[in-house]
Biopython code that builds the backbone (N, CA, C, O; Angstrom):
import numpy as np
from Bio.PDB.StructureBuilder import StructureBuilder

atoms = [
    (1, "UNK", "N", (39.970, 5.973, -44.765)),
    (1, "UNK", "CA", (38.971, 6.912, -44.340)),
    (1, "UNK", "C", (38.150, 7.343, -45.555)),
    (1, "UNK", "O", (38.562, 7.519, -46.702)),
    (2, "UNK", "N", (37.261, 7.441, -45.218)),
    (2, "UNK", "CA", (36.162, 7.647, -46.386)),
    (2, "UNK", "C", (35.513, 9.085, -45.813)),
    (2, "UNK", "O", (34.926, 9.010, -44.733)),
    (3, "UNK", "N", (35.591, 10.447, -46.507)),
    (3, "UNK", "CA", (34.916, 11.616, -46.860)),
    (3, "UNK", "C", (34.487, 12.504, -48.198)),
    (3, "UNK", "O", (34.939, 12.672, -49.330)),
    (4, "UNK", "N", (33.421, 12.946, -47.465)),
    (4, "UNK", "CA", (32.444, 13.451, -47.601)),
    (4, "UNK", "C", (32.912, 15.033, -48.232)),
    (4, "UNK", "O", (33.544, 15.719, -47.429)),
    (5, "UNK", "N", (32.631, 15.684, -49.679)),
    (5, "UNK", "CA", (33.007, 17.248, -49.047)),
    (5, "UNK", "C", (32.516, 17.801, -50.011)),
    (5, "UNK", "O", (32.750, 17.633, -51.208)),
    (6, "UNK", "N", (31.292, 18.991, -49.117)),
    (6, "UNK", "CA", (30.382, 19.779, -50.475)),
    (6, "UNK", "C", (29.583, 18.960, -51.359)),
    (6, "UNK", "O", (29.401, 19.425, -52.484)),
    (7, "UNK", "N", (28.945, 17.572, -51.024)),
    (7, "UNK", "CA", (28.373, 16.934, -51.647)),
    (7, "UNK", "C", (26.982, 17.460, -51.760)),
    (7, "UNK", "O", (26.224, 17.825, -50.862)),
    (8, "UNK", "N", (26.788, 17.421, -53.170)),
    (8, "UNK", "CA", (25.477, 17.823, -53.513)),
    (8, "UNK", "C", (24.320, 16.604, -54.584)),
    (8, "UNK", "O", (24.813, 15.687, -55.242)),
    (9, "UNK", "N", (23.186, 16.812, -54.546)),
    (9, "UNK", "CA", (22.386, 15.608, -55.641)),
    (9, "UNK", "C", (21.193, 16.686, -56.227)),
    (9, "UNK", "O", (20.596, 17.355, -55.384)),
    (10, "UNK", "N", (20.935, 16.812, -57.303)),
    (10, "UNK", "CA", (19.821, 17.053, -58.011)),
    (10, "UNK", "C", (19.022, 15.990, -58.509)),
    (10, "UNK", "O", (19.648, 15.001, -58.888)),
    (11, "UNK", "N", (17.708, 15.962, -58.603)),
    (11, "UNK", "CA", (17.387, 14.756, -59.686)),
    (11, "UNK", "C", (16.446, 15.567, -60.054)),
    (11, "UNK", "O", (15.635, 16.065, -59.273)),
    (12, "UNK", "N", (16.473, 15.714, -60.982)),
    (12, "UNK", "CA", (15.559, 16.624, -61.872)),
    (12, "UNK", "C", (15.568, 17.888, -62.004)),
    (12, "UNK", "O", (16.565, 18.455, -62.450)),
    (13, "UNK", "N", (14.157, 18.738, -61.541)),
    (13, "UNK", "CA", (14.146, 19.978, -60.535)),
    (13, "UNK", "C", (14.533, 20.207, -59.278)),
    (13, "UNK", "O", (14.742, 21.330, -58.819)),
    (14, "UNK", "N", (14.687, 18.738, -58.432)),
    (14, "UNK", "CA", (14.854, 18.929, -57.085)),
    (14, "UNK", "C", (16.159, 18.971, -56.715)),
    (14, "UNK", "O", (17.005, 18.603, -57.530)),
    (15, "UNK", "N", (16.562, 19.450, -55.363)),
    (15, "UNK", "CA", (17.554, 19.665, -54.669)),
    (15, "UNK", "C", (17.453, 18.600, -53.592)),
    (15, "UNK", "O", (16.731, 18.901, -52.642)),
    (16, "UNK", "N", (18.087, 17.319, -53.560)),
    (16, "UNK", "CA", (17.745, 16.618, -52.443)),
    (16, "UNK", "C", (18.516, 16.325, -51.620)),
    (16, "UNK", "O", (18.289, 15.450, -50.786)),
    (17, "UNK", "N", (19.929, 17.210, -51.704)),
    (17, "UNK", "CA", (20.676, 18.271, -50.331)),
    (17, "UNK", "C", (21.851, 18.118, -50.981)),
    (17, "UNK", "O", (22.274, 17.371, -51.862)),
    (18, "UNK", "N", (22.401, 19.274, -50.136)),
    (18, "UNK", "CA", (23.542, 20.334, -50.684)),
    (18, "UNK", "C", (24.297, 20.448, -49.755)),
    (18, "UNK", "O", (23.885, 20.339, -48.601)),
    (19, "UNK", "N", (26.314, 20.837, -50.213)),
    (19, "UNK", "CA", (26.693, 21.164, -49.227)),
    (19, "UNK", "C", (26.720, 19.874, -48.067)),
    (19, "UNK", "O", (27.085, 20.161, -46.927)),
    (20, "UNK", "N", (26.364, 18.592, -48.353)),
    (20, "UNK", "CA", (26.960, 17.264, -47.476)),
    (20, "UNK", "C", (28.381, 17.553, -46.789)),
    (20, "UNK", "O", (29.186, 17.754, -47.698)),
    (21, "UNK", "N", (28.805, 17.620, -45.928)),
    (21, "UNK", "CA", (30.207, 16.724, -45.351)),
    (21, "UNK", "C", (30.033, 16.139, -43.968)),
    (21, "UNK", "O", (29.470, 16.404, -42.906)),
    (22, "UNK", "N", (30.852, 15.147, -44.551)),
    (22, "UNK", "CA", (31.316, 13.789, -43.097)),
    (22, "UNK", "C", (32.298, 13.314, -43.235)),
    (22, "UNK", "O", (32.986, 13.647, -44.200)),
    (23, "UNK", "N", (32.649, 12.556, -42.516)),
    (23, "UNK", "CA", (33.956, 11.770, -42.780)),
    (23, "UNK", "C", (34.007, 10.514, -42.094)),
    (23, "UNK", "O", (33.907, 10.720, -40.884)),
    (24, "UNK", "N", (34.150, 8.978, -42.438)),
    (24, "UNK", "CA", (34.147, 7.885, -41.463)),
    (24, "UNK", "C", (35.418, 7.170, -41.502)),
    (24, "UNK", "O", (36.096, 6.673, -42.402)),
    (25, "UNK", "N", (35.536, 7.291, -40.081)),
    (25, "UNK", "CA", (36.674, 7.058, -39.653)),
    (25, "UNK", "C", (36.708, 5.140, -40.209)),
    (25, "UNK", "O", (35.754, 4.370, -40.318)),
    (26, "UNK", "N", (37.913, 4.936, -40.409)),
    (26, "UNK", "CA", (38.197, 3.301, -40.573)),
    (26, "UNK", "C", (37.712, 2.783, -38.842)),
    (26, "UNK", "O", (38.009, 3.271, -37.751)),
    (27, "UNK", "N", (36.978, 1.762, -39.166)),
    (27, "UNK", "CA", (36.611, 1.205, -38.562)),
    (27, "UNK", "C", (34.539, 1.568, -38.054)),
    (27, "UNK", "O", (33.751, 1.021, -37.282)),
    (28, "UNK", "N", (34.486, 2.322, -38.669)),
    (28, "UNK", "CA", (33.132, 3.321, -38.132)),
    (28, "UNK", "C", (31.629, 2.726, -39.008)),
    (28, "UNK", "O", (31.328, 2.134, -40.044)),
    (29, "UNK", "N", (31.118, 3.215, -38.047)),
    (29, "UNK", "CA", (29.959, 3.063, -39.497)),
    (29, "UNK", "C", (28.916, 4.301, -39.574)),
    (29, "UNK", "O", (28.592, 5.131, -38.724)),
    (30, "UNK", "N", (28.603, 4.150, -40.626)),
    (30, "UNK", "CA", (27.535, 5.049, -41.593)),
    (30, "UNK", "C", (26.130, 4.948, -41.213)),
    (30, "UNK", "O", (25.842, 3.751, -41.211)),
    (31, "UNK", "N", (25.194, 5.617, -40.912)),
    (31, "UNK", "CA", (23.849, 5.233, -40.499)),
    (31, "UNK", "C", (23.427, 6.439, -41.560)),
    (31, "UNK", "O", (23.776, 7.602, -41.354)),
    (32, "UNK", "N", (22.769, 6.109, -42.529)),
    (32, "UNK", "CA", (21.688, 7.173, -43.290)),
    (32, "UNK", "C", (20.414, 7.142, -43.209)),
    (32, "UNK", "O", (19.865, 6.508, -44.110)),
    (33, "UNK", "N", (19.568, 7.741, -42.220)),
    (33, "UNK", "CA", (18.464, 8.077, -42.177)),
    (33, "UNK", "C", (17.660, 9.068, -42.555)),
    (33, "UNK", "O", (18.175, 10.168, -42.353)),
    (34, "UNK", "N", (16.340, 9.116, -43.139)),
    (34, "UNK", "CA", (15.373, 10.030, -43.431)),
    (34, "UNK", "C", (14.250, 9.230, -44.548)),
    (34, "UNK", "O", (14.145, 8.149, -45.127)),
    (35, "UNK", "N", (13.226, 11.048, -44.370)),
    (35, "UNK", "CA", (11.539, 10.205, -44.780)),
    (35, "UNK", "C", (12.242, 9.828, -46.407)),
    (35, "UNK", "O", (13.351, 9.947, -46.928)),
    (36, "UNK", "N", (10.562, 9.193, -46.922)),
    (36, "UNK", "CA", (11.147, 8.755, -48.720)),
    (36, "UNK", "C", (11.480, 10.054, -49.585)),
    (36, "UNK", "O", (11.171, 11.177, -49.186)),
    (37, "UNK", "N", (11.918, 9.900, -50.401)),
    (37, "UNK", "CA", (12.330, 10.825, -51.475)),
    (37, "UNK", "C", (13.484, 11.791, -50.857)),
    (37, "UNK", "O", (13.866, 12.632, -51.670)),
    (38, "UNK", "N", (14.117, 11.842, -49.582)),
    (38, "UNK", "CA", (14.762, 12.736, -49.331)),
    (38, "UNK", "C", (16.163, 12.486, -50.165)),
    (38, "UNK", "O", (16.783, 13.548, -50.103)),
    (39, "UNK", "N", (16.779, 11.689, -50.785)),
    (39, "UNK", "CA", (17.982, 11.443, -51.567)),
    (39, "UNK", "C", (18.934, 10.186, -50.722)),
    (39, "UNK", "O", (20.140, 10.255, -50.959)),
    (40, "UNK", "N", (18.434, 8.913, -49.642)),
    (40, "UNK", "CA", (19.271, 8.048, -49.408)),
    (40, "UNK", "C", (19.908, 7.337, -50.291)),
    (40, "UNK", "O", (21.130, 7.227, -50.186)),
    (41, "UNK", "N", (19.306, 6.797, -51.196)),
    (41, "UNK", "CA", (19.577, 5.737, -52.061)),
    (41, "UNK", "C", (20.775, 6.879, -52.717)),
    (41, "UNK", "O", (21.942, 6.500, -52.820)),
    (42, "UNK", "N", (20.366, 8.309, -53.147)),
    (42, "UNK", "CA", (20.791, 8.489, -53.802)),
    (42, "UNK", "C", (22.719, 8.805, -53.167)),
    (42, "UNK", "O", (23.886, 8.654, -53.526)),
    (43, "UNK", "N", (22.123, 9.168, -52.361)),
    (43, "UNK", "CA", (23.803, 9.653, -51.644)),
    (43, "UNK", "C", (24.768, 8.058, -51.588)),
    (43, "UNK", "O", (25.948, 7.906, -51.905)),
    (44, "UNK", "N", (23.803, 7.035, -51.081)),
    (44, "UNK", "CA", (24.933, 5.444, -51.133)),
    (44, "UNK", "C", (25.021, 5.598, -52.716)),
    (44, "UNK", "O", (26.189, 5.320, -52.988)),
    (45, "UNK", "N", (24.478, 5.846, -53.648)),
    (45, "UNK", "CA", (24.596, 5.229, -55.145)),
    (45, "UNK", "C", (25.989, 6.338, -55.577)),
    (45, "UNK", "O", (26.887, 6.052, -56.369)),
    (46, "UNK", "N", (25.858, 7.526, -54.875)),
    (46, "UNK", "CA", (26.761, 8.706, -55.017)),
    (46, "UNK", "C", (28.395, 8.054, -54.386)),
    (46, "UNK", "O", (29.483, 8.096, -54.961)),
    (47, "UNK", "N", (28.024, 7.415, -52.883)),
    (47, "UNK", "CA", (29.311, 6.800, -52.498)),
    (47, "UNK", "C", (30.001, 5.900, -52.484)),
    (47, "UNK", "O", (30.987, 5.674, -51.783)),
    (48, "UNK", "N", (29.319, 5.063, -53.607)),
    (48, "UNK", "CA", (29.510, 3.740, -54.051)),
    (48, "UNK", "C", (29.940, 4.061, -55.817)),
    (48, "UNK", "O", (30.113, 3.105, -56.573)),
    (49, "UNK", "N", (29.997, 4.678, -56.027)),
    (49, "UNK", "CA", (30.691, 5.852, -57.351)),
    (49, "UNK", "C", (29.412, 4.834, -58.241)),
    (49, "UNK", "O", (29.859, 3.896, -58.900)),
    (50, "UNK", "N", (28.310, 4.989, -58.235)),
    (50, "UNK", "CA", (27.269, 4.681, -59.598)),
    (50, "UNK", "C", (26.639, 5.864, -59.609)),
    (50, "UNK", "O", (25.446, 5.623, -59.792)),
    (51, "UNK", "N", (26.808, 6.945, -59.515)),
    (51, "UNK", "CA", (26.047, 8.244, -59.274)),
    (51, "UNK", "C", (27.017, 9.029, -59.423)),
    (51, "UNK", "O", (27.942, 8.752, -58.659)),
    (52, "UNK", "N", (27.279, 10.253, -60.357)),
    (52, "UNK", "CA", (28.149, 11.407, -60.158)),
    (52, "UNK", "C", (26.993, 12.507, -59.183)),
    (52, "UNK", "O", (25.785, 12.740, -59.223)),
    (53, "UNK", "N", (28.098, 12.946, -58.394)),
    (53, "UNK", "CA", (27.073, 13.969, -57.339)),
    (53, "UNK", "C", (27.291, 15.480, -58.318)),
    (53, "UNK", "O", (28.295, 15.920, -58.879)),
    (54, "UNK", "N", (25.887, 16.007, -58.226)),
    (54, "UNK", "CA", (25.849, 17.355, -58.924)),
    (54, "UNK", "C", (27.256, 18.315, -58.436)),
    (54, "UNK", "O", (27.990, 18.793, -59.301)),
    (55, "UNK", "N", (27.469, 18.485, -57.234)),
    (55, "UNK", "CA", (29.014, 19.234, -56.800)),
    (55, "UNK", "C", (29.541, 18.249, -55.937)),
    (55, "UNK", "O", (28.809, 17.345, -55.534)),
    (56, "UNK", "N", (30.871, 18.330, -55.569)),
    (56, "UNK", "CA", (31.450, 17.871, -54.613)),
    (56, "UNK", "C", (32.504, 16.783, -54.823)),
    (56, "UNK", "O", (32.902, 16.325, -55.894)),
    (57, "UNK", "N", (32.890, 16.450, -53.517)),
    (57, "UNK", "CA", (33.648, 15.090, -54.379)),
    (57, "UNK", "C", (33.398, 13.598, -52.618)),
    (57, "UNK", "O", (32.984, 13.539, -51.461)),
    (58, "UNK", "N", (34.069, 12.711, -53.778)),
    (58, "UNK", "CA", (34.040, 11.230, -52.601)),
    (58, "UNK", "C", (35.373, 10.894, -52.611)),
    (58, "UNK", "O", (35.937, 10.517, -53.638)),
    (59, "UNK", "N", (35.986, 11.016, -51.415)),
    (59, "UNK", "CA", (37.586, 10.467, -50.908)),
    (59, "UNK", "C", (37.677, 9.240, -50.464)),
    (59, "UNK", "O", (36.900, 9.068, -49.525)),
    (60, "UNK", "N", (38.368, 8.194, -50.766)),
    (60, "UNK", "CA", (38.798, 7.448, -50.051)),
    (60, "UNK", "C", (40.454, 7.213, -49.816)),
    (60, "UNK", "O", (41.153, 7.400, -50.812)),
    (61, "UNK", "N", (40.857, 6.975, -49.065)),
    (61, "UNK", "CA", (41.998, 6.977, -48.528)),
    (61, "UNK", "C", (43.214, 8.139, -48.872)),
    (61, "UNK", "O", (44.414, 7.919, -49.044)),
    (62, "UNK", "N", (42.135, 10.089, -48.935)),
    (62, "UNK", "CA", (42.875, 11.043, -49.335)),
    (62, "UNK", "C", (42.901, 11.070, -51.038)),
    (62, "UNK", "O", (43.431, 11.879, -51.800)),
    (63, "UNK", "N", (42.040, 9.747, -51.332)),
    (63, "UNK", "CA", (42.067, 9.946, -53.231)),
    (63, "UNK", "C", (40.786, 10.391, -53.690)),
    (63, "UNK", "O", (39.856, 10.051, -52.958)),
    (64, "UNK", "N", (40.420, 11.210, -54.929)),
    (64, "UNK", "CA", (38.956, 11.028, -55.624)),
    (64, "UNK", "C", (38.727, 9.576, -55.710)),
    (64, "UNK", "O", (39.683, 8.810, -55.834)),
    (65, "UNK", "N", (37.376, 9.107, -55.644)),
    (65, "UNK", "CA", (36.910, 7.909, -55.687)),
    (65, "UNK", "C", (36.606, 7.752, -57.427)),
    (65, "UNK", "O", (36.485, 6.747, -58.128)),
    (66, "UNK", "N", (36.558, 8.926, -57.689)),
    (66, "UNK", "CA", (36.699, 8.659, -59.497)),
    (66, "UNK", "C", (37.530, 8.546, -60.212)),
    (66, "UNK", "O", (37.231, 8.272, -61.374)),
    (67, "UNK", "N", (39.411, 8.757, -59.725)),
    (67, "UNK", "CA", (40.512, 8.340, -60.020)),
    (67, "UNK", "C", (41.057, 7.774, -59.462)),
    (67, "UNK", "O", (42.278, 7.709, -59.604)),
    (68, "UNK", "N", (40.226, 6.936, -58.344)),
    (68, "UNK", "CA", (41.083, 5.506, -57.650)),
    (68, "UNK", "C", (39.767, 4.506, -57.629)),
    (68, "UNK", "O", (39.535, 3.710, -56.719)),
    (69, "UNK", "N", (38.962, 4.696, -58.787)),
    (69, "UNK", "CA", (37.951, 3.597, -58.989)),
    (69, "UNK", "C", (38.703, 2.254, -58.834)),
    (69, "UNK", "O", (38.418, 1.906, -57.688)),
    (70, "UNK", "N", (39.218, 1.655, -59.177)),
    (70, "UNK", "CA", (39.660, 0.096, -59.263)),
    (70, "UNK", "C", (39.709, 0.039, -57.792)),
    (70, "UNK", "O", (38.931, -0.679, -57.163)),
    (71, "UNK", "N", (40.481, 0.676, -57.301)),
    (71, "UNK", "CA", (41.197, 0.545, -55.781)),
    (71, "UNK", "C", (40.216, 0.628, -54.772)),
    (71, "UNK", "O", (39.959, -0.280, -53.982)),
    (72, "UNK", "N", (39.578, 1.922, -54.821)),
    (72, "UNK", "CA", (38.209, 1.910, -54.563)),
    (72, "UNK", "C", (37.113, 0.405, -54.425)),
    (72, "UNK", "O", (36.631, -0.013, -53.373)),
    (73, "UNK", "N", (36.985, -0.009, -55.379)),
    (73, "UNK", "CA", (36.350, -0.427, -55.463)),
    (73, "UNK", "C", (36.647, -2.212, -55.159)),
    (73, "UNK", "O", (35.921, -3.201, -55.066)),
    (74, "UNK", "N", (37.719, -2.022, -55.098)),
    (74, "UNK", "CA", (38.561, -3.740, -54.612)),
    (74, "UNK", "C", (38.497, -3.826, -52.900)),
    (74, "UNK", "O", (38.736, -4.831, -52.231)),
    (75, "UNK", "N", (38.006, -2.140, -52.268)),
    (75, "UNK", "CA", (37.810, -2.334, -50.882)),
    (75, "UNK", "C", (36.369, -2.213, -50.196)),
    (75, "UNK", "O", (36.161, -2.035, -48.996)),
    (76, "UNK", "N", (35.303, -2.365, -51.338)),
    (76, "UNK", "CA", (34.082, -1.682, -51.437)),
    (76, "UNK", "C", (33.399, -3.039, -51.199)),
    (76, "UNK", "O", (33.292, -4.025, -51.929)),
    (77, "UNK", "N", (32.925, -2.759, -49.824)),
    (77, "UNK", "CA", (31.207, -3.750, -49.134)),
    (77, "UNK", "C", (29.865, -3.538, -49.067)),
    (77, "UNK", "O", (29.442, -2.498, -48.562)),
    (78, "UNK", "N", (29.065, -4.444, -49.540)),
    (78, "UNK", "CA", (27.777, -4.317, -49.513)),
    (78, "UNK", "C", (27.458, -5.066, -48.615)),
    (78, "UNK", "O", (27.871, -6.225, -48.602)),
    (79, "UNK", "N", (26.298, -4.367, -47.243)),
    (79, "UNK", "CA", (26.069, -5.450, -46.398)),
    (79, "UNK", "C", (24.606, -5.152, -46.287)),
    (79, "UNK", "O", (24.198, -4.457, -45.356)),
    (80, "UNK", "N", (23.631, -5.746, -47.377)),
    (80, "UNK", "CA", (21.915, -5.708, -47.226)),
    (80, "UNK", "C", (21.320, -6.084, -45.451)),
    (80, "UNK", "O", (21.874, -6.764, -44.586)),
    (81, "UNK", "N", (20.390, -5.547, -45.421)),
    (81, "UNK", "CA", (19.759, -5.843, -44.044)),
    (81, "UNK", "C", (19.002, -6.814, -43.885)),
    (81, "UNK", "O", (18.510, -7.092, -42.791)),
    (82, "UNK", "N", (18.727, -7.706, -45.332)),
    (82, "UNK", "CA", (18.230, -9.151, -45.009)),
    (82, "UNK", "C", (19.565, -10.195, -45.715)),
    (82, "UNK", "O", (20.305, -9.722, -46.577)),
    (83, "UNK", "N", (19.680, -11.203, -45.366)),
    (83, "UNK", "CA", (20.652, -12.057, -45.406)),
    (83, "UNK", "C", (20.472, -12.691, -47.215)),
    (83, "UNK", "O", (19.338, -13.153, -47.097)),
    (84, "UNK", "N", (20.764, -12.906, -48.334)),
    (84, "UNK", "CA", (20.654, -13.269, -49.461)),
    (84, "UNK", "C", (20.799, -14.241, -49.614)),
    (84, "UNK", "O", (20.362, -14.596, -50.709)),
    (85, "UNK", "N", (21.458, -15.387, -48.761)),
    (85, "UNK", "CA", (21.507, -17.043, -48.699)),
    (85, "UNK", "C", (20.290, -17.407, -48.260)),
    (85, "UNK", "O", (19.891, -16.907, -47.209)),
    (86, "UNK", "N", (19.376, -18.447, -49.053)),
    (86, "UNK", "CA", (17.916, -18.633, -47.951)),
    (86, "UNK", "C", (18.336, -20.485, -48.041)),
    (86, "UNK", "O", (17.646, -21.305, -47.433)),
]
sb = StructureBuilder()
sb.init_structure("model")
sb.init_model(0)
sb.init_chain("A")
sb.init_seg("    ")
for serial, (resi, resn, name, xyz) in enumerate(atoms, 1):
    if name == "N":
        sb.init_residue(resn, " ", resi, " ")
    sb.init_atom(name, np.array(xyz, "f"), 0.0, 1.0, " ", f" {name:<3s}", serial, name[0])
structure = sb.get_structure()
């Protein structure tokens, strides 16, 4: 299970949201929508641990995702919306 708790992002001056929580259940999926600049990229770059989030933290399986990086990251998928084999 992968959550979400008190997640926050600054980039700069801005606040590009605060106070995040979710939680996805195994098996579930994630849909992140909104206009540009609202912080998408930034929240996947946050839950994909290349981003420390200004507060909060990223769980996976009940662990910080920043002290179960390896593990983390040996279960971690990228699935782009165009296909990369041409």
């Amino acid at each position: 299970m992968l959550e979400a708790t008190h997640l926050s992002c600054e980039r700069g001056d801005r606040t590009l949201f605060a106070g995040l929580e979710f939680t996805v259940a195994p098996g579930s999926l994630l849909r992140v929508a909104g206009a540009n600049g609202t912080g998408k990229t930034s929240l996947l770059r946050i839950l994909c641990g290349l981003l420390q989030p200004t507060a909060g933290e990223v769980r996976w399986r009940g662990r910080d995702i920043r002290k179960a990086r390896e593990e983390y990251l040996r279960d971690l998928v990228y699935v782009g919306h165009l296909n990369g084999v041409k």
